[in-house]
C-alpha positions as CSV (number, residue, x, y, z in Angstrom):
1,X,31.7,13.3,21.0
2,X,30.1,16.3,19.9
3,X,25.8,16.9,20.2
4,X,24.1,16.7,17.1
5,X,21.3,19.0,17.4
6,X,18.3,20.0,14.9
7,X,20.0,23.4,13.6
8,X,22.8,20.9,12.4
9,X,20.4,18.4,10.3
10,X,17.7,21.6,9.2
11,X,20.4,22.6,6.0
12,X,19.9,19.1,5.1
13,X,16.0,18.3,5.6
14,X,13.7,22.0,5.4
15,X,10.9,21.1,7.2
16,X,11.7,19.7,10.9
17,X,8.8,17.2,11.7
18,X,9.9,15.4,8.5
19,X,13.6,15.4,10.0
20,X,11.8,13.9,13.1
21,X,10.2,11.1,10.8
22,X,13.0,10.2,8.5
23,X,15.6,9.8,11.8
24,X,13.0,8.0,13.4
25,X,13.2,6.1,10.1
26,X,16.7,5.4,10.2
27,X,17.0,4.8,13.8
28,X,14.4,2.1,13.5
29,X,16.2,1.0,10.5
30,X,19.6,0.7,12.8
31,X,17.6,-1.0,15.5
32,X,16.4,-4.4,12.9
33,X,20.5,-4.5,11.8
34,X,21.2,-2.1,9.1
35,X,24.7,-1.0,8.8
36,X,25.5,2.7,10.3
37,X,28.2,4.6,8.2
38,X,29.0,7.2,11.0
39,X,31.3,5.4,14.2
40,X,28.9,4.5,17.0
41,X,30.7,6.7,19.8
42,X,27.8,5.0,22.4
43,X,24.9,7.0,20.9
44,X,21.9,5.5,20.9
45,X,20.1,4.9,17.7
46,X,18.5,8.2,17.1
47,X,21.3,10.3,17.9
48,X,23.0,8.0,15.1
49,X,20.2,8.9,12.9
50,X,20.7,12.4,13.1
51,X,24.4,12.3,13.2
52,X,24.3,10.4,9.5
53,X,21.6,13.3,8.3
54,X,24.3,15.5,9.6
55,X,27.3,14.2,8.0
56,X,25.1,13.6,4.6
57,X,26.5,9.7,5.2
58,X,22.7,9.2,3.7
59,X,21.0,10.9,1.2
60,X,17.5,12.6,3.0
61,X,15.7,11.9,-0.4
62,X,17.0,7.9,-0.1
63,X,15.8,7.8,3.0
64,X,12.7,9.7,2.3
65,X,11.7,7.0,-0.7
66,X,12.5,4.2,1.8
67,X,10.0,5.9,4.5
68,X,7.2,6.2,2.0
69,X,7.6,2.4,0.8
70,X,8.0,1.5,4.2
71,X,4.2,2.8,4.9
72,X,3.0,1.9,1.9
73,X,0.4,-1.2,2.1
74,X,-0.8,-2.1,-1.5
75,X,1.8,-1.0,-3.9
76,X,0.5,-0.4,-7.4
77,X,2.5,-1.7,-10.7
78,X,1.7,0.1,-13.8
79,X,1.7,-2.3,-16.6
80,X,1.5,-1.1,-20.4
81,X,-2.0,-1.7,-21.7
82,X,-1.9,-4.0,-25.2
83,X,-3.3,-2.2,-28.2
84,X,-6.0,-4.6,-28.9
85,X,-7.7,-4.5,-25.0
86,X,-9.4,-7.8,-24.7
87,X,-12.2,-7.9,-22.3
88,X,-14.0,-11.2,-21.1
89,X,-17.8,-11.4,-21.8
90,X,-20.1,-13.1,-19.3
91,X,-19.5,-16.4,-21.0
92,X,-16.1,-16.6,-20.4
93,X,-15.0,-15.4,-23.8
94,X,-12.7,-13.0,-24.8
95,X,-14.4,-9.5,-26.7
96,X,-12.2,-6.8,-28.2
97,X,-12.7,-3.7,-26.6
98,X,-14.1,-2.3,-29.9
99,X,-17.0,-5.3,-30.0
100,X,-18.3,-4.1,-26.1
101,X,-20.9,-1.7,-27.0
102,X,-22.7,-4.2,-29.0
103,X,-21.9,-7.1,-26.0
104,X,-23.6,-4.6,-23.8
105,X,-26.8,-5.0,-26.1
106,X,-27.1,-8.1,-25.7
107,X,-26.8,-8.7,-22.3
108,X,-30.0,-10.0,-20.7
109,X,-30.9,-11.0,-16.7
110,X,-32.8,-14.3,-15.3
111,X,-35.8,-12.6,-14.3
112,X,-38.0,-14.0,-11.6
113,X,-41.6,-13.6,-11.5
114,X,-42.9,-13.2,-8.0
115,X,-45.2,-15.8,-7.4
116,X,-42.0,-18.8,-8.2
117,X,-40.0,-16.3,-5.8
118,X,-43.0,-17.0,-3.2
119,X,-42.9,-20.5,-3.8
120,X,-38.8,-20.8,-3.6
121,X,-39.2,-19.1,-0.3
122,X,-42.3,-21.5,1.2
123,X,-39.9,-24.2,-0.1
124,X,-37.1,-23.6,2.0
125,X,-36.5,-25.5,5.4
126,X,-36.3,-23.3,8.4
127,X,-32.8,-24.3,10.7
128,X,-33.1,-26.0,13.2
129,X,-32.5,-24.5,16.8
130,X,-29.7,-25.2,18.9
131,X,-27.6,-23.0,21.7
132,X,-25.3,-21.5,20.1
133,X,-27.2,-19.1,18.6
C-alpha cells in the first residue's frame, strides 16, 4: 500500500484547493455508495479519492461537472424562443410581441380619489383584541 500524496494528484488537477474540493467530492461520493474503481486496500474514503485522481480511474473534468451540479440549486434550461413571441395582455389574452407597443398604450389604472380612500378606510372594522398578540 503505497501513500498517495498531493505531488502525485497535482499533474492531474493544476490548482491544489480544487484537488482538495473535487476528492472531497468523490470521497463523499464513496461514502452515500458509489462504486470505487481503485481496490480498497483499507483506506479511508479520501485517501480513495485521491488514489482514483492519481490513477486517472476518473476523469478530474467528470468530476469537476458533477461538483458544480452538485452545488448548484436552481438549474436553468434554455429553451428555443418561437418566432412569433406571444405575450399575455392583462386580460388574459394572448398579443404578438409585434402588437405590445400599442397594448402598452392602452393600458389604463383604477384610480382612487382620496376622499372614497378615506371613506374605505373609516369603513373598515378594527380587530378585535385577544392574547396572542
Amino acid at each position: 500500500m503505497a501513500r498517495v500524496t498531493v505531488e502525485d494528484c497535482i499533474d492531474k488537477v493544476d490548482n491544489r484547493f480544487e484537488l482538495v474540493l473535487l476528492a472531497g467530492h468523490r470521497a463523499r461520493q464513496i461514502s452515500q455508495g458509489a462504486q470505487i474503481t481503485v481496490p480498497r486496500d483499507n483506506d479511508k474514503n479520501p485517501v480513495i479519492a485521491l488514489r482514483e485522481i492519481a490513477d486517472e480511474t476518473l476523469s478530474p473534468d467528470d468530476l469537476k461537472e458533477d461538483l458544480i451540479h452538485s452545488l448548484q440549486k436552481h438549474v436553468e434550461v434554455d429553451e428555443p424562443e418561437a418566432d412569433g413571441e406571444v405575450i399575455a395582455d392583462q386580460t388574459g389574452g394572448a398579443v404578438a410581441a409585434t402588437e405590445t407597443d400599442e397594448a402598452e398604450d392602452n393600458i389604463t389604472f383604477d384610480r382612487m380619489t382620496e376622499e372614497d380612500l378615506l371613506a374605505g378606510i373609516e369603513g373598515l372594522v378594527p380587530p378585535e383584541k385577544s392574547d396572542d398578540y
